[in-house]
Jmol script that loads the backbone (N, CA, C; Angstrom):
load data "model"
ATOM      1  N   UNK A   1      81.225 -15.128  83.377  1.00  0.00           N
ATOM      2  CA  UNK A   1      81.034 -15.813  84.648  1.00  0.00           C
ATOM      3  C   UNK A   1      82.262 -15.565  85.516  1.00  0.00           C
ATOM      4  N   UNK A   2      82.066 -15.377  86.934  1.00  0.00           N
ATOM      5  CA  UNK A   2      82.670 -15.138  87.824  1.00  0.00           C
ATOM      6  C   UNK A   2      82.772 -15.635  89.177  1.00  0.00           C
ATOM      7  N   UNK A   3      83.888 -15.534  90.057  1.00  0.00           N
ATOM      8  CA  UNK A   3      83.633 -15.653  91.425  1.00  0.00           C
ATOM      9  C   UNK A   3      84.074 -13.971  91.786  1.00  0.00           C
ATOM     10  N   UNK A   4      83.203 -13.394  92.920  1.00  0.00           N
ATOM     11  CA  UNK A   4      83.395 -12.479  93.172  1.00  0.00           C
ATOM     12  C   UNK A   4      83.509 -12.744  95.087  1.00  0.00           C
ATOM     13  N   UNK A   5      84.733 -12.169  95.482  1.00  0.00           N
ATOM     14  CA  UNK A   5      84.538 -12.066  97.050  1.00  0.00           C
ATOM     15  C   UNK A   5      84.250 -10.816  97.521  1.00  0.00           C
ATOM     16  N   UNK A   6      83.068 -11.000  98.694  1.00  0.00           N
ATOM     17  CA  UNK A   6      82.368 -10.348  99.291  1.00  0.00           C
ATOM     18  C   UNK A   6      82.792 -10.001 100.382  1.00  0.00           C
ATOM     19  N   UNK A   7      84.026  -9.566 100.620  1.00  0.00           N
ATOM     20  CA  UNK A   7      84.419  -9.683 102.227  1.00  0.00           C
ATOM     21  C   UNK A   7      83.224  -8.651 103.159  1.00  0.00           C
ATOM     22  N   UNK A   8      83.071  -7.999 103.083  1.00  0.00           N
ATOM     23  CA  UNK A   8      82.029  -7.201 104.069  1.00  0.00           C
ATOM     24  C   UNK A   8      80.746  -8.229 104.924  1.00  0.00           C
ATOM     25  N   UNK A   9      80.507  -9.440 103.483  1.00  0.00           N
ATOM     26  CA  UNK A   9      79.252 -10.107 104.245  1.00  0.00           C
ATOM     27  C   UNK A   9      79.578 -11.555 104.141  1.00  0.00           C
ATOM     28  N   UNK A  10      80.878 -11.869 104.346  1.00  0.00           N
ATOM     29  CA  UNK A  10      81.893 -12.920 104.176  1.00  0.00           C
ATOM     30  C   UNK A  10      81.668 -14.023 103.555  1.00  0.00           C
ATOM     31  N   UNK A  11      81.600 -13.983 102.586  1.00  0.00           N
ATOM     32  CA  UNK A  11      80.759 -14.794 101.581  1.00  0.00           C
ATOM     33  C   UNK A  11      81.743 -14.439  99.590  1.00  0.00           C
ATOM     34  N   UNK A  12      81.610 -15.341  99.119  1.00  0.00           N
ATOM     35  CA  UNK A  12      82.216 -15.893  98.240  1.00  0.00           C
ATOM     36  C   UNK A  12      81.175 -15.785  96.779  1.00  0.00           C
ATOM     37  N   UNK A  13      80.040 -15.273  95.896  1.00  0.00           N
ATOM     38  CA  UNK A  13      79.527 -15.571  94.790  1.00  0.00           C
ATOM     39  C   UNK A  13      79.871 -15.670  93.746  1.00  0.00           C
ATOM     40  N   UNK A  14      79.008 -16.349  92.820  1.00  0.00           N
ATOM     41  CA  UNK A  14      79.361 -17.092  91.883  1.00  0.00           C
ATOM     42  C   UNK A  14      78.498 -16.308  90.755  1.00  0.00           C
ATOM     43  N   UNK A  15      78.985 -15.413  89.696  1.00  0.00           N
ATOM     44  CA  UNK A  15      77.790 -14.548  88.875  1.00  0.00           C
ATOM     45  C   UNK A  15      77.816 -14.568  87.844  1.00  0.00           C
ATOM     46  N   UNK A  16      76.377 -15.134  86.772  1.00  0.00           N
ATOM     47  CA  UNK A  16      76.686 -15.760  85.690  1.00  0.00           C
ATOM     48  C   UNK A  16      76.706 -14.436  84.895  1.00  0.00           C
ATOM     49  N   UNK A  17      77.390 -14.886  83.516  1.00  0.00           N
ATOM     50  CA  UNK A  17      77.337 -13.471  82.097  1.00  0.00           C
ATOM     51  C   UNK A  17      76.725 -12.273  82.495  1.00  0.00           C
ATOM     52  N   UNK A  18      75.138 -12.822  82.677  1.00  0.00           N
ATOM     53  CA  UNK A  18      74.073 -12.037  82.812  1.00  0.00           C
ATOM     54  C   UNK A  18      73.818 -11.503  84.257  1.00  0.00           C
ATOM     55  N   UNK A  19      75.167 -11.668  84.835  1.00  0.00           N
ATOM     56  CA  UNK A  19      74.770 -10.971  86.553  1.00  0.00           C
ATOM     57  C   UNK A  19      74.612 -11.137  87.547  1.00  0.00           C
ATOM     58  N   UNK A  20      73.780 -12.623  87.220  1.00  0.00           N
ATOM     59  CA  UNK A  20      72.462 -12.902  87.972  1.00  0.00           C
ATOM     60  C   UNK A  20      73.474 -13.863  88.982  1.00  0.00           C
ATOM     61  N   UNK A  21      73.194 -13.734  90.750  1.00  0.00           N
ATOM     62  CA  UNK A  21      73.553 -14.504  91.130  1.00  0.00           C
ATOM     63  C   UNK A  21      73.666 -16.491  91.200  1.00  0.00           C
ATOM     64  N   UNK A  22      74.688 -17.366  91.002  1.00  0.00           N
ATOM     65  CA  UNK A  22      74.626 -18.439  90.129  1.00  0.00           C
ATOM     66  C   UNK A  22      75.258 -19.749  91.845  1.00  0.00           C
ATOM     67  N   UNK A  23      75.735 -18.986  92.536  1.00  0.00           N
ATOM     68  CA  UNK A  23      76.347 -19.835  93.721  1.00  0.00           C
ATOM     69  C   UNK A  23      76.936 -18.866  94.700  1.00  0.00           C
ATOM     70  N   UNK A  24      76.721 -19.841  96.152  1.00  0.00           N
ATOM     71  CA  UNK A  24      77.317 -18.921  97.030  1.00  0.00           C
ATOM     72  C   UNK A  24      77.897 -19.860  98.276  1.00  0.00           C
ATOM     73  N   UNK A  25      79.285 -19.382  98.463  1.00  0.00           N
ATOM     74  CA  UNK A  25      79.926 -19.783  99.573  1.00  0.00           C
ATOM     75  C   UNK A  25      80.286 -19.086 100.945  1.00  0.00           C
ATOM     76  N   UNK A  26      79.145 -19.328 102.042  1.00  0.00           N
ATOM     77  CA  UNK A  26      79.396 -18.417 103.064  1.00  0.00           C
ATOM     78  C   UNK A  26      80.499 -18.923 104.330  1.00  0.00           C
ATOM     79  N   UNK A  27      81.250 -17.751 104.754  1.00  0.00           N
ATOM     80  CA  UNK A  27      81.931 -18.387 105.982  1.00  0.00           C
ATOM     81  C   UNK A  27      81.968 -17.241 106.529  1.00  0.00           C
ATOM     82  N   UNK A  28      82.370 -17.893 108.084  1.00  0.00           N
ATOM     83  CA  UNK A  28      82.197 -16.690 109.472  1.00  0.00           C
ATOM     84  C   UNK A  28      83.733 -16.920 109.698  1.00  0.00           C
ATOM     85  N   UNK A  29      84.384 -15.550 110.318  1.00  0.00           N
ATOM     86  CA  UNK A  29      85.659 -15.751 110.929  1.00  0.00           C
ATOM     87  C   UNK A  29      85.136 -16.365 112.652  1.00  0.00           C
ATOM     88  N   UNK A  30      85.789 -16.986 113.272  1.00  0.00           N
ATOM     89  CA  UNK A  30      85.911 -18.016 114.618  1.00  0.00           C
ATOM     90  C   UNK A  30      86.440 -17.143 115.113  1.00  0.00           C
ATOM     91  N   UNK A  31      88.128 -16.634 114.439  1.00  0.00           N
ATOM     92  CA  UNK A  31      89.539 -15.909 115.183  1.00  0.00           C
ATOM     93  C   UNK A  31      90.174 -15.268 113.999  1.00  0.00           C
ATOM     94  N   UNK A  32      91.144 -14.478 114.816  1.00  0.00           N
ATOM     95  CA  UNK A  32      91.944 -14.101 113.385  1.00  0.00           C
ATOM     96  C   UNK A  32      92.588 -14.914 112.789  1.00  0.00           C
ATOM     97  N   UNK A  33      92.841 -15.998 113.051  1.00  0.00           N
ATOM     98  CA  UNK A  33      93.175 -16.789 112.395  1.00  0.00           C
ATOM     99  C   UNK A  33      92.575 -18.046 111.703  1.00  0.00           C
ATOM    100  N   UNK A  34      91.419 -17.607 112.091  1.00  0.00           N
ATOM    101  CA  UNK A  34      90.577 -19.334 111.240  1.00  0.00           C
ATOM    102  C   UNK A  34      88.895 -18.689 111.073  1.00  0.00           C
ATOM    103  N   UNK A  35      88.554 -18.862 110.410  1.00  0.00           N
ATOM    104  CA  UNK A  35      87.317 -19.330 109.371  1.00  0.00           C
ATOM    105  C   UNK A  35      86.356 -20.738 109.519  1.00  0.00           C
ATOM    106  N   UNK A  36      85.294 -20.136 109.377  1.00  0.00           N
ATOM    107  CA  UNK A  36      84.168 -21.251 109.278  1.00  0.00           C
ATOM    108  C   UNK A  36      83.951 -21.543 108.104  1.00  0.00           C
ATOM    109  N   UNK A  37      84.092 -22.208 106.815  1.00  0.00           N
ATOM    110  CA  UNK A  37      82.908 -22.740 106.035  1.00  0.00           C
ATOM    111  C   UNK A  37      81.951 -23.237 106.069  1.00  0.00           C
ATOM    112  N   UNK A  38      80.914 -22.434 106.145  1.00  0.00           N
ATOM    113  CA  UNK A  38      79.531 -23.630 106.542  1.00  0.00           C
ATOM    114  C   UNK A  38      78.324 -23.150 105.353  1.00  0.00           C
ATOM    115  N   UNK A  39      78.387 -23.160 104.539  1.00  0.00           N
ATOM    116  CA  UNK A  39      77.288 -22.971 103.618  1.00  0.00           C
ATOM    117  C   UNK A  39      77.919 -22.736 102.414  1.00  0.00           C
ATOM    118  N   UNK A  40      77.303 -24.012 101.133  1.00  0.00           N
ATOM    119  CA  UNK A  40      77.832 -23.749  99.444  1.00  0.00           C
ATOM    120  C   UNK A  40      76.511 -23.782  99.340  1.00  0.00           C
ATOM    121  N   UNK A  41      76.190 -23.101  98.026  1.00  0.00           N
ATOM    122  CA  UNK A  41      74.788 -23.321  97.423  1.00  0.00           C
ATOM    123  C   UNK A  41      74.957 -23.034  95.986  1.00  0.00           C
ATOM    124  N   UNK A  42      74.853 -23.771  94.988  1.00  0.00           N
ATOM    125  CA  UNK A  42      74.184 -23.964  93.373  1.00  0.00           C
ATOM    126  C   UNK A  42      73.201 -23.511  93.193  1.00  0.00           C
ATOM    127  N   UNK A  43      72.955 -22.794  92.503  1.00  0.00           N
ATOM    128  CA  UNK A  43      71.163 -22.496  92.218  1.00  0.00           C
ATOM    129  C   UNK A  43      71.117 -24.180  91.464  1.00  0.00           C
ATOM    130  N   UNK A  44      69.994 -24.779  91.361  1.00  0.00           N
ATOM    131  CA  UNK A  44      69.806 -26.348  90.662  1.00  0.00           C
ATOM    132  C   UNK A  44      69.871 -26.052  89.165  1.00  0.00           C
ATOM    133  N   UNK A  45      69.558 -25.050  88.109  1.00  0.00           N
ATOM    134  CA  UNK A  45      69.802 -24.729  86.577  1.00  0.00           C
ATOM    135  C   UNK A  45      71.598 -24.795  86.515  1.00  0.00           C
ATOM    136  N   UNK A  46      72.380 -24.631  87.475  1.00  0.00           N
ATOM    137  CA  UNK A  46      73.964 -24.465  86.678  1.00  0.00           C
ATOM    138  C   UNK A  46      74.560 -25.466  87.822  1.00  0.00           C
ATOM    139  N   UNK A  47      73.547 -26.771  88.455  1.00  0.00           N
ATOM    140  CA  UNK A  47      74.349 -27.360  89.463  1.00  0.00           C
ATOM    141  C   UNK A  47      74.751 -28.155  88.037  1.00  0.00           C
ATOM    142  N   UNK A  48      75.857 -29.209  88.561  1.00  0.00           N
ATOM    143  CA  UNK A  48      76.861 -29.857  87.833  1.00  0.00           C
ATOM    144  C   UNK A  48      77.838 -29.226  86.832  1.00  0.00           C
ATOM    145  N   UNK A  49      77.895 -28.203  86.757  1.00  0.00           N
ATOM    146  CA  UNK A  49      78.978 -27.085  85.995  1.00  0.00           C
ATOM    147  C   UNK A  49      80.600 -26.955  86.866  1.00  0.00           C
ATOM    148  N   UNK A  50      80.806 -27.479  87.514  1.00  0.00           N
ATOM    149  CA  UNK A  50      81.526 -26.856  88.611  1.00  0.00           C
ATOM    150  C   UNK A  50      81.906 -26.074  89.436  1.00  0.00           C
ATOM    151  N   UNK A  51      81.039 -25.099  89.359  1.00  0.00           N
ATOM    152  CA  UNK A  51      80.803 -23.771  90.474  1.00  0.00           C
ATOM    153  C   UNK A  51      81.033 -23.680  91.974  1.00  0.00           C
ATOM    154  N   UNK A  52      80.244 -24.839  92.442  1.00  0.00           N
ATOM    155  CA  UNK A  52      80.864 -25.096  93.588  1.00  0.00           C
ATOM    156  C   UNK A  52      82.427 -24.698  93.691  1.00  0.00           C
ATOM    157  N   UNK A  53      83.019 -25.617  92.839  1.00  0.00           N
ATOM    158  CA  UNK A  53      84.370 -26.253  92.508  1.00  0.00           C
ATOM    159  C   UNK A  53      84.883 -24.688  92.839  1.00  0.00           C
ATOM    160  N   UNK A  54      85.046 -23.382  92.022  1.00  0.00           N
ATOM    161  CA  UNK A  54      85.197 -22.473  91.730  1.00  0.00           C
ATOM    162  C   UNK A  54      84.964 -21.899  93.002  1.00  0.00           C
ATOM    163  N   UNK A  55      83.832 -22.009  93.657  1.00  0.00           N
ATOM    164  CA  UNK A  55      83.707 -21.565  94.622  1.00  0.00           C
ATOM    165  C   UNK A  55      84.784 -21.908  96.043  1.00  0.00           C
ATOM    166  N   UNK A  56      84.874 -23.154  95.676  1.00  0.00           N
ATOM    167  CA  UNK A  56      85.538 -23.769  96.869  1.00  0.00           C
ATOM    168  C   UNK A  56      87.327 -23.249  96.393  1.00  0.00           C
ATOM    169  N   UNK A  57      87.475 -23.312  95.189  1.00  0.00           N
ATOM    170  CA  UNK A  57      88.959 -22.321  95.071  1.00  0.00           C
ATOM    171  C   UNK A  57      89.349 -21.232  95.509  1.00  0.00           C
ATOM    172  N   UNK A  58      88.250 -20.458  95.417  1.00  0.00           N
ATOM    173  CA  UNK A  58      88.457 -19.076  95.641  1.00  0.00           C
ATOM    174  C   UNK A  58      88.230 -19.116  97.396  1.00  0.00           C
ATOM    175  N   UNK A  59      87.896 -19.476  97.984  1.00  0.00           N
ATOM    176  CA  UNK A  59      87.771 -19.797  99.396  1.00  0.00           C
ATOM    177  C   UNK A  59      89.571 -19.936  99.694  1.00  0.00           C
ATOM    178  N   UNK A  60      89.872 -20.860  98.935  1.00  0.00           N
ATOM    179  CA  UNK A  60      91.032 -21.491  99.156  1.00  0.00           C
ATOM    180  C   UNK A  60      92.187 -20.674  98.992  1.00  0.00           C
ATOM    181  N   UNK A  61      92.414 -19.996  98.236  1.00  0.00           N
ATOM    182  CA  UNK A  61      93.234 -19.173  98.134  1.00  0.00           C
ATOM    183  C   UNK A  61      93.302 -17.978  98.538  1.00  0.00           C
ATOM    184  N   UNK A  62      91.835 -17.351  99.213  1.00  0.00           N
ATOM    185  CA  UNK A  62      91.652 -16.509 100.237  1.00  0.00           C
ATOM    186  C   UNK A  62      92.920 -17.062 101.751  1.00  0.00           C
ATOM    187  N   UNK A  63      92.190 -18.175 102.481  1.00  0.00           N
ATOM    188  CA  UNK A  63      92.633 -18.478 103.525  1.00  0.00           C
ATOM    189  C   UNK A  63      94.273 -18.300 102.864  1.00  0.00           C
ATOM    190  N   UNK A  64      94.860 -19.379 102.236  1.00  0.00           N
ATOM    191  CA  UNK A  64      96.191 -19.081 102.095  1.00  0.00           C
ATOM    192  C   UNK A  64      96.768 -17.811 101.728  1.00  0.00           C
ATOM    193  N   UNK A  65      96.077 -17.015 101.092  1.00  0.00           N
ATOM    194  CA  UNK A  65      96.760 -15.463 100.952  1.00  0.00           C
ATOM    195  C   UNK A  65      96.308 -14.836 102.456  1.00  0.00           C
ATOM    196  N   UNK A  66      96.214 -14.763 103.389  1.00  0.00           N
ATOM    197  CA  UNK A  66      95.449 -14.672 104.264  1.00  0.00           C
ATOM    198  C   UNK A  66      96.151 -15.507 105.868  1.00  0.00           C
ATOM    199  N   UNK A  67      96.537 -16.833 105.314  1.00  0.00           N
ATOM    200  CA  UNK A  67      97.015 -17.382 106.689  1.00  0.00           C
ATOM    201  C   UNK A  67      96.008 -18.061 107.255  1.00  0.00           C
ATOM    202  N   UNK A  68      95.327 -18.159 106.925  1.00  0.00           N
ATOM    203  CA  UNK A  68      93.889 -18.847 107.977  1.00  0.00           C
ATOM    204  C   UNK A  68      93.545 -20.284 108.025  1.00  0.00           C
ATOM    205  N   UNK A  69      93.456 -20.612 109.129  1.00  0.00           N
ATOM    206  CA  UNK A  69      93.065 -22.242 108.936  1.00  0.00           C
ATOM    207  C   UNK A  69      91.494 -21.858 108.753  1.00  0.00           C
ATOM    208  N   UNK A  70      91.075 -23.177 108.446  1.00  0.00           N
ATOM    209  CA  UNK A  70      89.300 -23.295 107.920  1.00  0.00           C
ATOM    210  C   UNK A  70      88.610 -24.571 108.405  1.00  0.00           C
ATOM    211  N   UNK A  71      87.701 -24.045 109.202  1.00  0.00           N
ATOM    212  CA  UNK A  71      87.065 -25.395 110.080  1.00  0.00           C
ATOM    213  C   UNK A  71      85.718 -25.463 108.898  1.00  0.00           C
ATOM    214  N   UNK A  72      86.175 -26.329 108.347  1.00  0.00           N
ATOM    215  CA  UNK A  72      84.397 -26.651 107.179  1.00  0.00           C
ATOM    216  C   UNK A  72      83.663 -27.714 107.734  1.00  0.00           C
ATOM    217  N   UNK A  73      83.023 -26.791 108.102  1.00  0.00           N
ATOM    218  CA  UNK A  73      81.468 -27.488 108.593  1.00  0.00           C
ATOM    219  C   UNK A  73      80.692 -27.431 107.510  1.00  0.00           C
ATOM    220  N   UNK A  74      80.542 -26.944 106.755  1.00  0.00           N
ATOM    221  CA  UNK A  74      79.644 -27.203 105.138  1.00  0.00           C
ATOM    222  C   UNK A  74      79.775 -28.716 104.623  1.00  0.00           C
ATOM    223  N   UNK A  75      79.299 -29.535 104.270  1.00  0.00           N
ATOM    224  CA  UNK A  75      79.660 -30.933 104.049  1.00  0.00           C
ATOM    225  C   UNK A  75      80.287 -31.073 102.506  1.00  0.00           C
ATOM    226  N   UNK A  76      80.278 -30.135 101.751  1.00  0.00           N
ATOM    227  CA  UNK A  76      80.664 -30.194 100.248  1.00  0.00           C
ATOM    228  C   UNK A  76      82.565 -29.424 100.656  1.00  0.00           C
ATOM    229  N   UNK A  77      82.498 -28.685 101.278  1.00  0.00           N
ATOM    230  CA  UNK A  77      83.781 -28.072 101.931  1.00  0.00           C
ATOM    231  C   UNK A  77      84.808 -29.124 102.129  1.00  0.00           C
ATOM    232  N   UNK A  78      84.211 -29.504 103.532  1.00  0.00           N
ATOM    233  CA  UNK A  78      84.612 -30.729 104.315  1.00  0.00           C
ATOM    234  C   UNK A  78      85.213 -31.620 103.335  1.00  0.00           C
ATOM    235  N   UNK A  79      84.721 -32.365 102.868  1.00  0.00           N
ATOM    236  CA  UNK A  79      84.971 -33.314 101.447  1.00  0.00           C
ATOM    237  C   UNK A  79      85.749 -33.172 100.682  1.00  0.00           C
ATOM    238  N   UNK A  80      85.845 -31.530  99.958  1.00  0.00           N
ATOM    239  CA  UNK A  80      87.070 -31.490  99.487  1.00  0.00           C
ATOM    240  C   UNK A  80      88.420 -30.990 100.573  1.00  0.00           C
ATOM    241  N   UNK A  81      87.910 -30.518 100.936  1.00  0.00           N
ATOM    242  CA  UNK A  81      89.204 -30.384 102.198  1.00  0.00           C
ATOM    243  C   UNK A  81      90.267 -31.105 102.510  1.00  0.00           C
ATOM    244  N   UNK A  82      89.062 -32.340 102.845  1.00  0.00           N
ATOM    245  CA  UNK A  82      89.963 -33.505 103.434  1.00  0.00           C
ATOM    246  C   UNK A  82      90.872 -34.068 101.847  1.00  0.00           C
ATOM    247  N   UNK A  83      90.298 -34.155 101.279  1.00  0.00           N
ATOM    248  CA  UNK A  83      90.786 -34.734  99.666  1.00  0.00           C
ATOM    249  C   UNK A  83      92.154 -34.111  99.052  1.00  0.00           C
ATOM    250  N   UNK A  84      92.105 -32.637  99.545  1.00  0.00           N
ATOM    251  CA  UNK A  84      93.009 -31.752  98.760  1.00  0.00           C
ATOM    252  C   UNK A  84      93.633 -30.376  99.566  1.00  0.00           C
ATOM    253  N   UNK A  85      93.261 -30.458 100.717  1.00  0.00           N
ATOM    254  CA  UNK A  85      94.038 -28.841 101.344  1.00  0.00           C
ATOM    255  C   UNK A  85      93.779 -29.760 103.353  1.00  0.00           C
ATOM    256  N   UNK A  86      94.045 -31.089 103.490  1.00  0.00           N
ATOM    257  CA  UNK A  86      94.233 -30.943 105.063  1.00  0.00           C
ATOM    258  C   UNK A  86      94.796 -30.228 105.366  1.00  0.00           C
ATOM    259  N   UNK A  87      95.973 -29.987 104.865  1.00  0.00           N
ATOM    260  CA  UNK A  87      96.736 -28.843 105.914  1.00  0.00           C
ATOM    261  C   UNK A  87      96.407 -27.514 106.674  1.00  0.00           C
ATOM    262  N   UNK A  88      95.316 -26.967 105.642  1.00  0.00           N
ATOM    263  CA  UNK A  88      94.303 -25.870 106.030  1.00  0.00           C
ATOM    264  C   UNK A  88      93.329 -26.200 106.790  1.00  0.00           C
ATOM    265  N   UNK A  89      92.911 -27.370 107.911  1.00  0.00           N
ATOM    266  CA  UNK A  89      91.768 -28.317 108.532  1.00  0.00           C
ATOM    267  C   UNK A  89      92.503 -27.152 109.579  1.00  0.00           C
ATOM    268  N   UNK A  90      91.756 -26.577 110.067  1.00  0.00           N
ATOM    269  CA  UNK A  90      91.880 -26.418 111.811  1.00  0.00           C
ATOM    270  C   UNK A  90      90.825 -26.143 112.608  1.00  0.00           C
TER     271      UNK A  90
END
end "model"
wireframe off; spacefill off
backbone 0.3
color backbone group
């Protein structure tokens, strides 16, 4: 299992043993300097695993290797955002 980033179609997946796509975190760049989060998705068989979670890391450490603030409009984003990376809110 993996997170794999997609930069070409700016998007973040989540791919289980077997390949098969398992979660996906999409965002749009705004500017060069900031990012949209607006879409997580679980397939419902591996929701409660923490994938999201995984997902929302690897987001995270994009923008900071990267420089980017992140306006999350996704409501699972948002949530942790505020909880654990305001500083990245722009």
């Amino acid at each position: 299992m993996s997170v794999i980033h997609q930069p070409s179609l700016n998007q973040f997946i989540y791919l289980t043993d077997e390949g098969q796509q398992g979660g996906v975190l999409a965002y749009r760049y705004l500017s060069e300097a900031k990012i949209e989060a607006f879409h997580t998705k679980v397939v419902p068989e591996l929701q409660g695993k923490g994938i999201a979670g995984e997902l929302y890391n690897a987001l995270i450490a994009f923008a900071l290797q990267q420089h980017l603030k992140i306006k999350p409009s996704c409501s699972y984003v948002d949530a942790k955002m505020r909880r654990n990376h305001s500083a990245l809110i722009g």
